[in-house]
N, C-alpha and C positions, 0 to 999 in steps of 0.2 A: 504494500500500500504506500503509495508516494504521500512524501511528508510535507510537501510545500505545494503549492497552486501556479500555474500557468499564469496568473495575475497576479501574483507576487516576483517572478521572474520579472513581468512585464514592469511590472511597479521601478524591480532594482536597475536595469536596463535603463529606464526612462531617467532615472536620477544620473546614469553617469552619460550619457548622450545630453542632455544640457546642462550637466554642471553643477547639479543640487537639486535640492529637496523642493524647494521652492520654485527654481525655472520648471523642475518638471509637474510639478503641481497645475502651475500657466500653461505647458504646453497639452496635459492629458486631460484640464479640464477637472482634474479633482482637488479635495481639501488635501491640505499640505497635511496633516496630522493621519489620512488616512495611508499615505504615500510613505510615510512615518511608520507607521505600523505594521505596511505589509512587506517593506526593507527589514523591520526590526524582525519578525515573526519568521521571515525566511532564516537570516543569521542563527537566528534562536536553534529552528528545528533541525539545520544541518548544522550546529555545532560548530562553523567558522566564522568568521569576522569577514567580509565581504569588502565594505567600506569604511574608510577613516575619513574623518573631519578635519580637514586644514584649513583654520582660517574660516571663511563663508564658502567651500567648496566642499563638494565632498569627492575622495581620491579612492582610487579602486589600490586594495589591496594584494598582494602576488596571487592568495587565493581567488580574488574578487578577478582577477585577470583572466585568468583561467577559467572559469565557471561562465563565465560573461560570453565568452568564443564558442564554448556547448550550449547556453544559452539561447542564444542569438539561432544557430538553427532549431534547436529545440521549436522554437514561437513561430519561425520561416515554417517548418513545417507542420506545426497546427493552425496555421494560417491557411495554408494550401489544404489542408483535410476540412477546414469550413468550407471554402474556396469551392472544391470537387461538390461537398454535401448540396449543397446551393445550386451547383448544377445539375446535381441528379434528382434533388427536388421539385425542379422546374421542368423534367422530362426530358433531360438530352440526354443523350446514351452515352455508356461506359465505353465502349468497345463498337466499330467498325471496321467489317471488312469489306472489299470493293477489289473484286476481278478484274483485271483487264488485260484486254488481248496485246502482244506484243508490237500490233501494225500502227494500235490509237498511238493517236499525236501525243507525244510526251512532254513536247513544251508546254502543251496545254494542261497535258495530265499534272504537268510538277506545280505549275502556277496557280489550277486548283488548290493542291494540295496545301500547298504558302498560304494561301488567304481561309483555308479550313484552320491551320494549326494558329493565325493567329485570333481566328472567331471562338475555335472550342479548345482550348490549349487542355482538358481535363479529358477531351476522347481520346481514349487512344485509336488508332486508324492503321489499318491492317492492308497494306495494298500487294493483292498475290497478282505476278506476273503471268499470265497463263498465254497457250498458244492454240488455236484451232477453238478444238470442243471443250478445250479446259477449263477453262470460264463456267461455261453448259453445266459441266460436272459438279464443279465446287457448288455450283446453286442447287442444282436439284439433291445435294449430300447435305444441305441447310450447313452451308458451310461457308457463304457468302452471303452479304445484307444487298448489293445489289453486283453486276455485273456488263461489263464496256466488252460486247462480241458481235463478231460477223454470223454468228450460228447461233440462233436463240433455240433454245432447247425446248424439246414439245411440252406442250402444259401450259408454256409463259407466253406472255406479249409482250413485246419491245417496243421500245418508242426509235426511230431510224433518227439520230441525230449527228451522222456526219459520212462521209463517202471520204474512202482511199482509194489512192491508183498505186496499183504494182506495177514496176515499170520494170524490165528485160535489162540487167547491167553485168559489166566485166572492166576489167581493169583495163587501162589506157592500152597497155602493150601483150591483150590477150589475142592469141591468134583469132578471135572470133572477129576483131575490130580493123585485119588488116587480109581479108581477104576481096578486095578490090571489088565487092559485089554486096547487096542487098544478103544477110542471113538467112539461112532457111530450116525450119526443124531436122532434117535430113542433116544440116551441119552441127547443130547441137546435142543430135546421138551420139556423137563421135568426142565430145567433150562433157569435163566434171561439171555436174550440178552442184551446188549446194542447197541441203534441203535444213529445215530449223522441224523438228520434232514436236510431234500432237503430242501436250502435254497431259491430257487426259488420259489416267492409269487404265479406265475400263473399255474406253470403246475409242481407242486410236486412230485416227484415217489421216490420210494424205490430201494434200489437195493442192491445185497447180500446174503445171505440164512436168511430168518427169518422167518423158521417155530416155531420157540419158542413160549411158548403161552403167556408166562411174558415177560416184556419187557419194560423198561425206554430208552425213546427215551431222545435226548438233542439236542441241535444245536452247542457244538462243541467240535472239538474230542478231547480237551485237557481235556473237563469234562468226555467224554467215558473213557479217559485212567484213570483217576486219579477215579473215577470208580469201573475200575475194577483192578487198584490197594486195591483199600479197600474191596475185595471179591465179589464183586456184581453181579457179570455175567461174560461173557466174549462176546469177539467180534472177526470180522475179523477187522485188522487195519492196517493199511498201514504200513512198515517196516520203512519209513522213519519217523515218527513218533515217532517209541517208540523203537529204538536203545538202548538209555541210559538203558529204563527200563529194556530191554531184557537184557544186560551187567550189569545189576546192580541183577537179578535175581528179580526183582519185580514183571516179568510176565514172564510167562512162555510158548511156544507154546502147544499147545492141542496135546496129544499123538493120532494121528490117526490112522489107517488103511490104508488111501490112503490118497494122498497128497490132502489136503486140500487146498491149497495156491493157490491164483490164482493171475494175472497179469495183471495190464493196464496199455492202452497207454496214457499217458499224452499229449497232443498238442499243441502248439501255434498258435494261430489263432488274426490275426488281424480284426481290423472293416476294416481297407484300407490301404495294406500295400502299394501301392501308396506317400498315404498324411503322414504319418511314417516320424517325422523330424529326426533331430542327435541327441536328447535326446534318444525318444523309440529306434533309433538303436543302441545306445549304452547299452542303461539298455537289450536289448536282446542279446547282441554280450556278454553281462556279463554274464547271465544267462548261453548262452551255454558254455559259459570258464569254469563254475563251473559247469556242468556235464559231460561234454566231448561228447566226437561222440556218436551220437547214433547208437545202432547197433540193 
């Protein structure tokens, strides 16, 4: 059983942050006699002398010095456990988690997340990386509060809030880029793919062109890109993805014949958007600020 009170801490604290018995009386708003008491009552019930009186000041003692610095977070965090109570009072949730497929925009996704952490600094937010159907999965495992996929999983509706283009790339000096002619599938059997891995444990698919007979698969597309940055193949890869590299001439798109590029719908799909407190609607009202309407 603790022998002294969080208000008595607070009390001794306040006395040596302005100086005395008196300034902290004016600063906390209380009688100097009670500020008095609950410094003296602390000393008392831990048996050490805390502060000494020099003059009109009162001076922290070697103990007083030491006790003050465990103090000090002692109050920091029962401050933060009101802080949290307050917000789960008010109905925002402990705990989110938020799927999302590796193609979404992640400038957008990270920028969300900045203005979630400093709206709800007391949720924690769980953001699993998933590829394909994986997303799909963690939802229907009640394993995810909502989910960012091209594949909305049967049972649920998705709201379509943003379209990617995969676009056909290989590195500046891949023999795919210097064969003096338009590309043809017929030429990309003969060369490695790189494939990024359905992260979903129970029901894996592919998806994509991969008639290539070589092939280094991976599970994630930061390793596909970096990849085929180093000549290894090429891939189709989501535009939001590898901007830099395209702007930096690290990759190059595949000179085709026909447009190779193809487009998905990305989705937002909750488990219940129902039970959806003020945290998940705001980390969603962010996401859609940072892509705008979709059209």
């Amino acid at each position: 059983m603790a022998k002294v009170t969080l208000e008595q801490w607070r009390m001794f604290q306040s006395v040596v942050e302005h100086g005395g018995f008196s300034q902290a009386a004016e600063a906390v708003h209380k009688s100097q006699s009670s500020i008095n008491h609950a410094v003296h009552k602390l000393q008392e019930n831990l048996g050490v002398a805390l502060l000494e009186v020099r003059g009109r000041k009162a001076a922290l003692t070697d103990a007083g010095r030491v006790l003050l610095a465990r103090a000090g977070g002692l109050l920091e965090e029962a401050e933060s456990l009101e802080s949290i109570a307050a917000s789960l009072a008010s109905g925002e949730e402990a705990v989110l988690t938020l799927a999302a497929d590796v193609l979404f925009d992640y400038e957008c996704l990270l920028g969300a997340v900045e203005r979630f952490a400093a709206e709800f600094p007391h949720t924690r937010l769980e953001l699993r990386e998933t590829v394909l159907s994986g997303a799909g999965e963690l939802l229907q495992q009640q394993q995810a509060d909502f989910i960012l996929t091209a594949q909305v999983p049967q049972g649920f509706v998705g709201e379509p809030v943003a379209r990617v283009r995969f676009v056909p790339v290989a590195h500046p000096q891949h023999p795919l880029h210097h064969l003096g002619r338009p590309v043809t599938r017929e030429d990309l059997k003969t060369c490695r793919q790189i494939v990024v891995r359905d992260s979903a444990l129970k029901s894996r698919r592919d998806a994509g062109w991969l008639g290539s007979d070589q092939r280094i698969t991976v599970t994630n597309v930061q390793t596909s890109v970096e990849l085929i940055e180093r000549g290894l193949g090429f891939a189709w890869l989501p535009e939001t993805r590898i901007r830099e590299s395209l702007s930096a001439d690290r990759l190059l798109p595949l000179p085709t014949g026909e447009p190779w590029e193809r487009e998905v719908t990305v989705y937002l799909v909750y488990a219940d958007a129902d039970c959806a407190g003020p945290a998940a609607n705001f980390l969603v009202d962010a996401l859609r600020d940072g892509l705008g309407p979709f059209e």
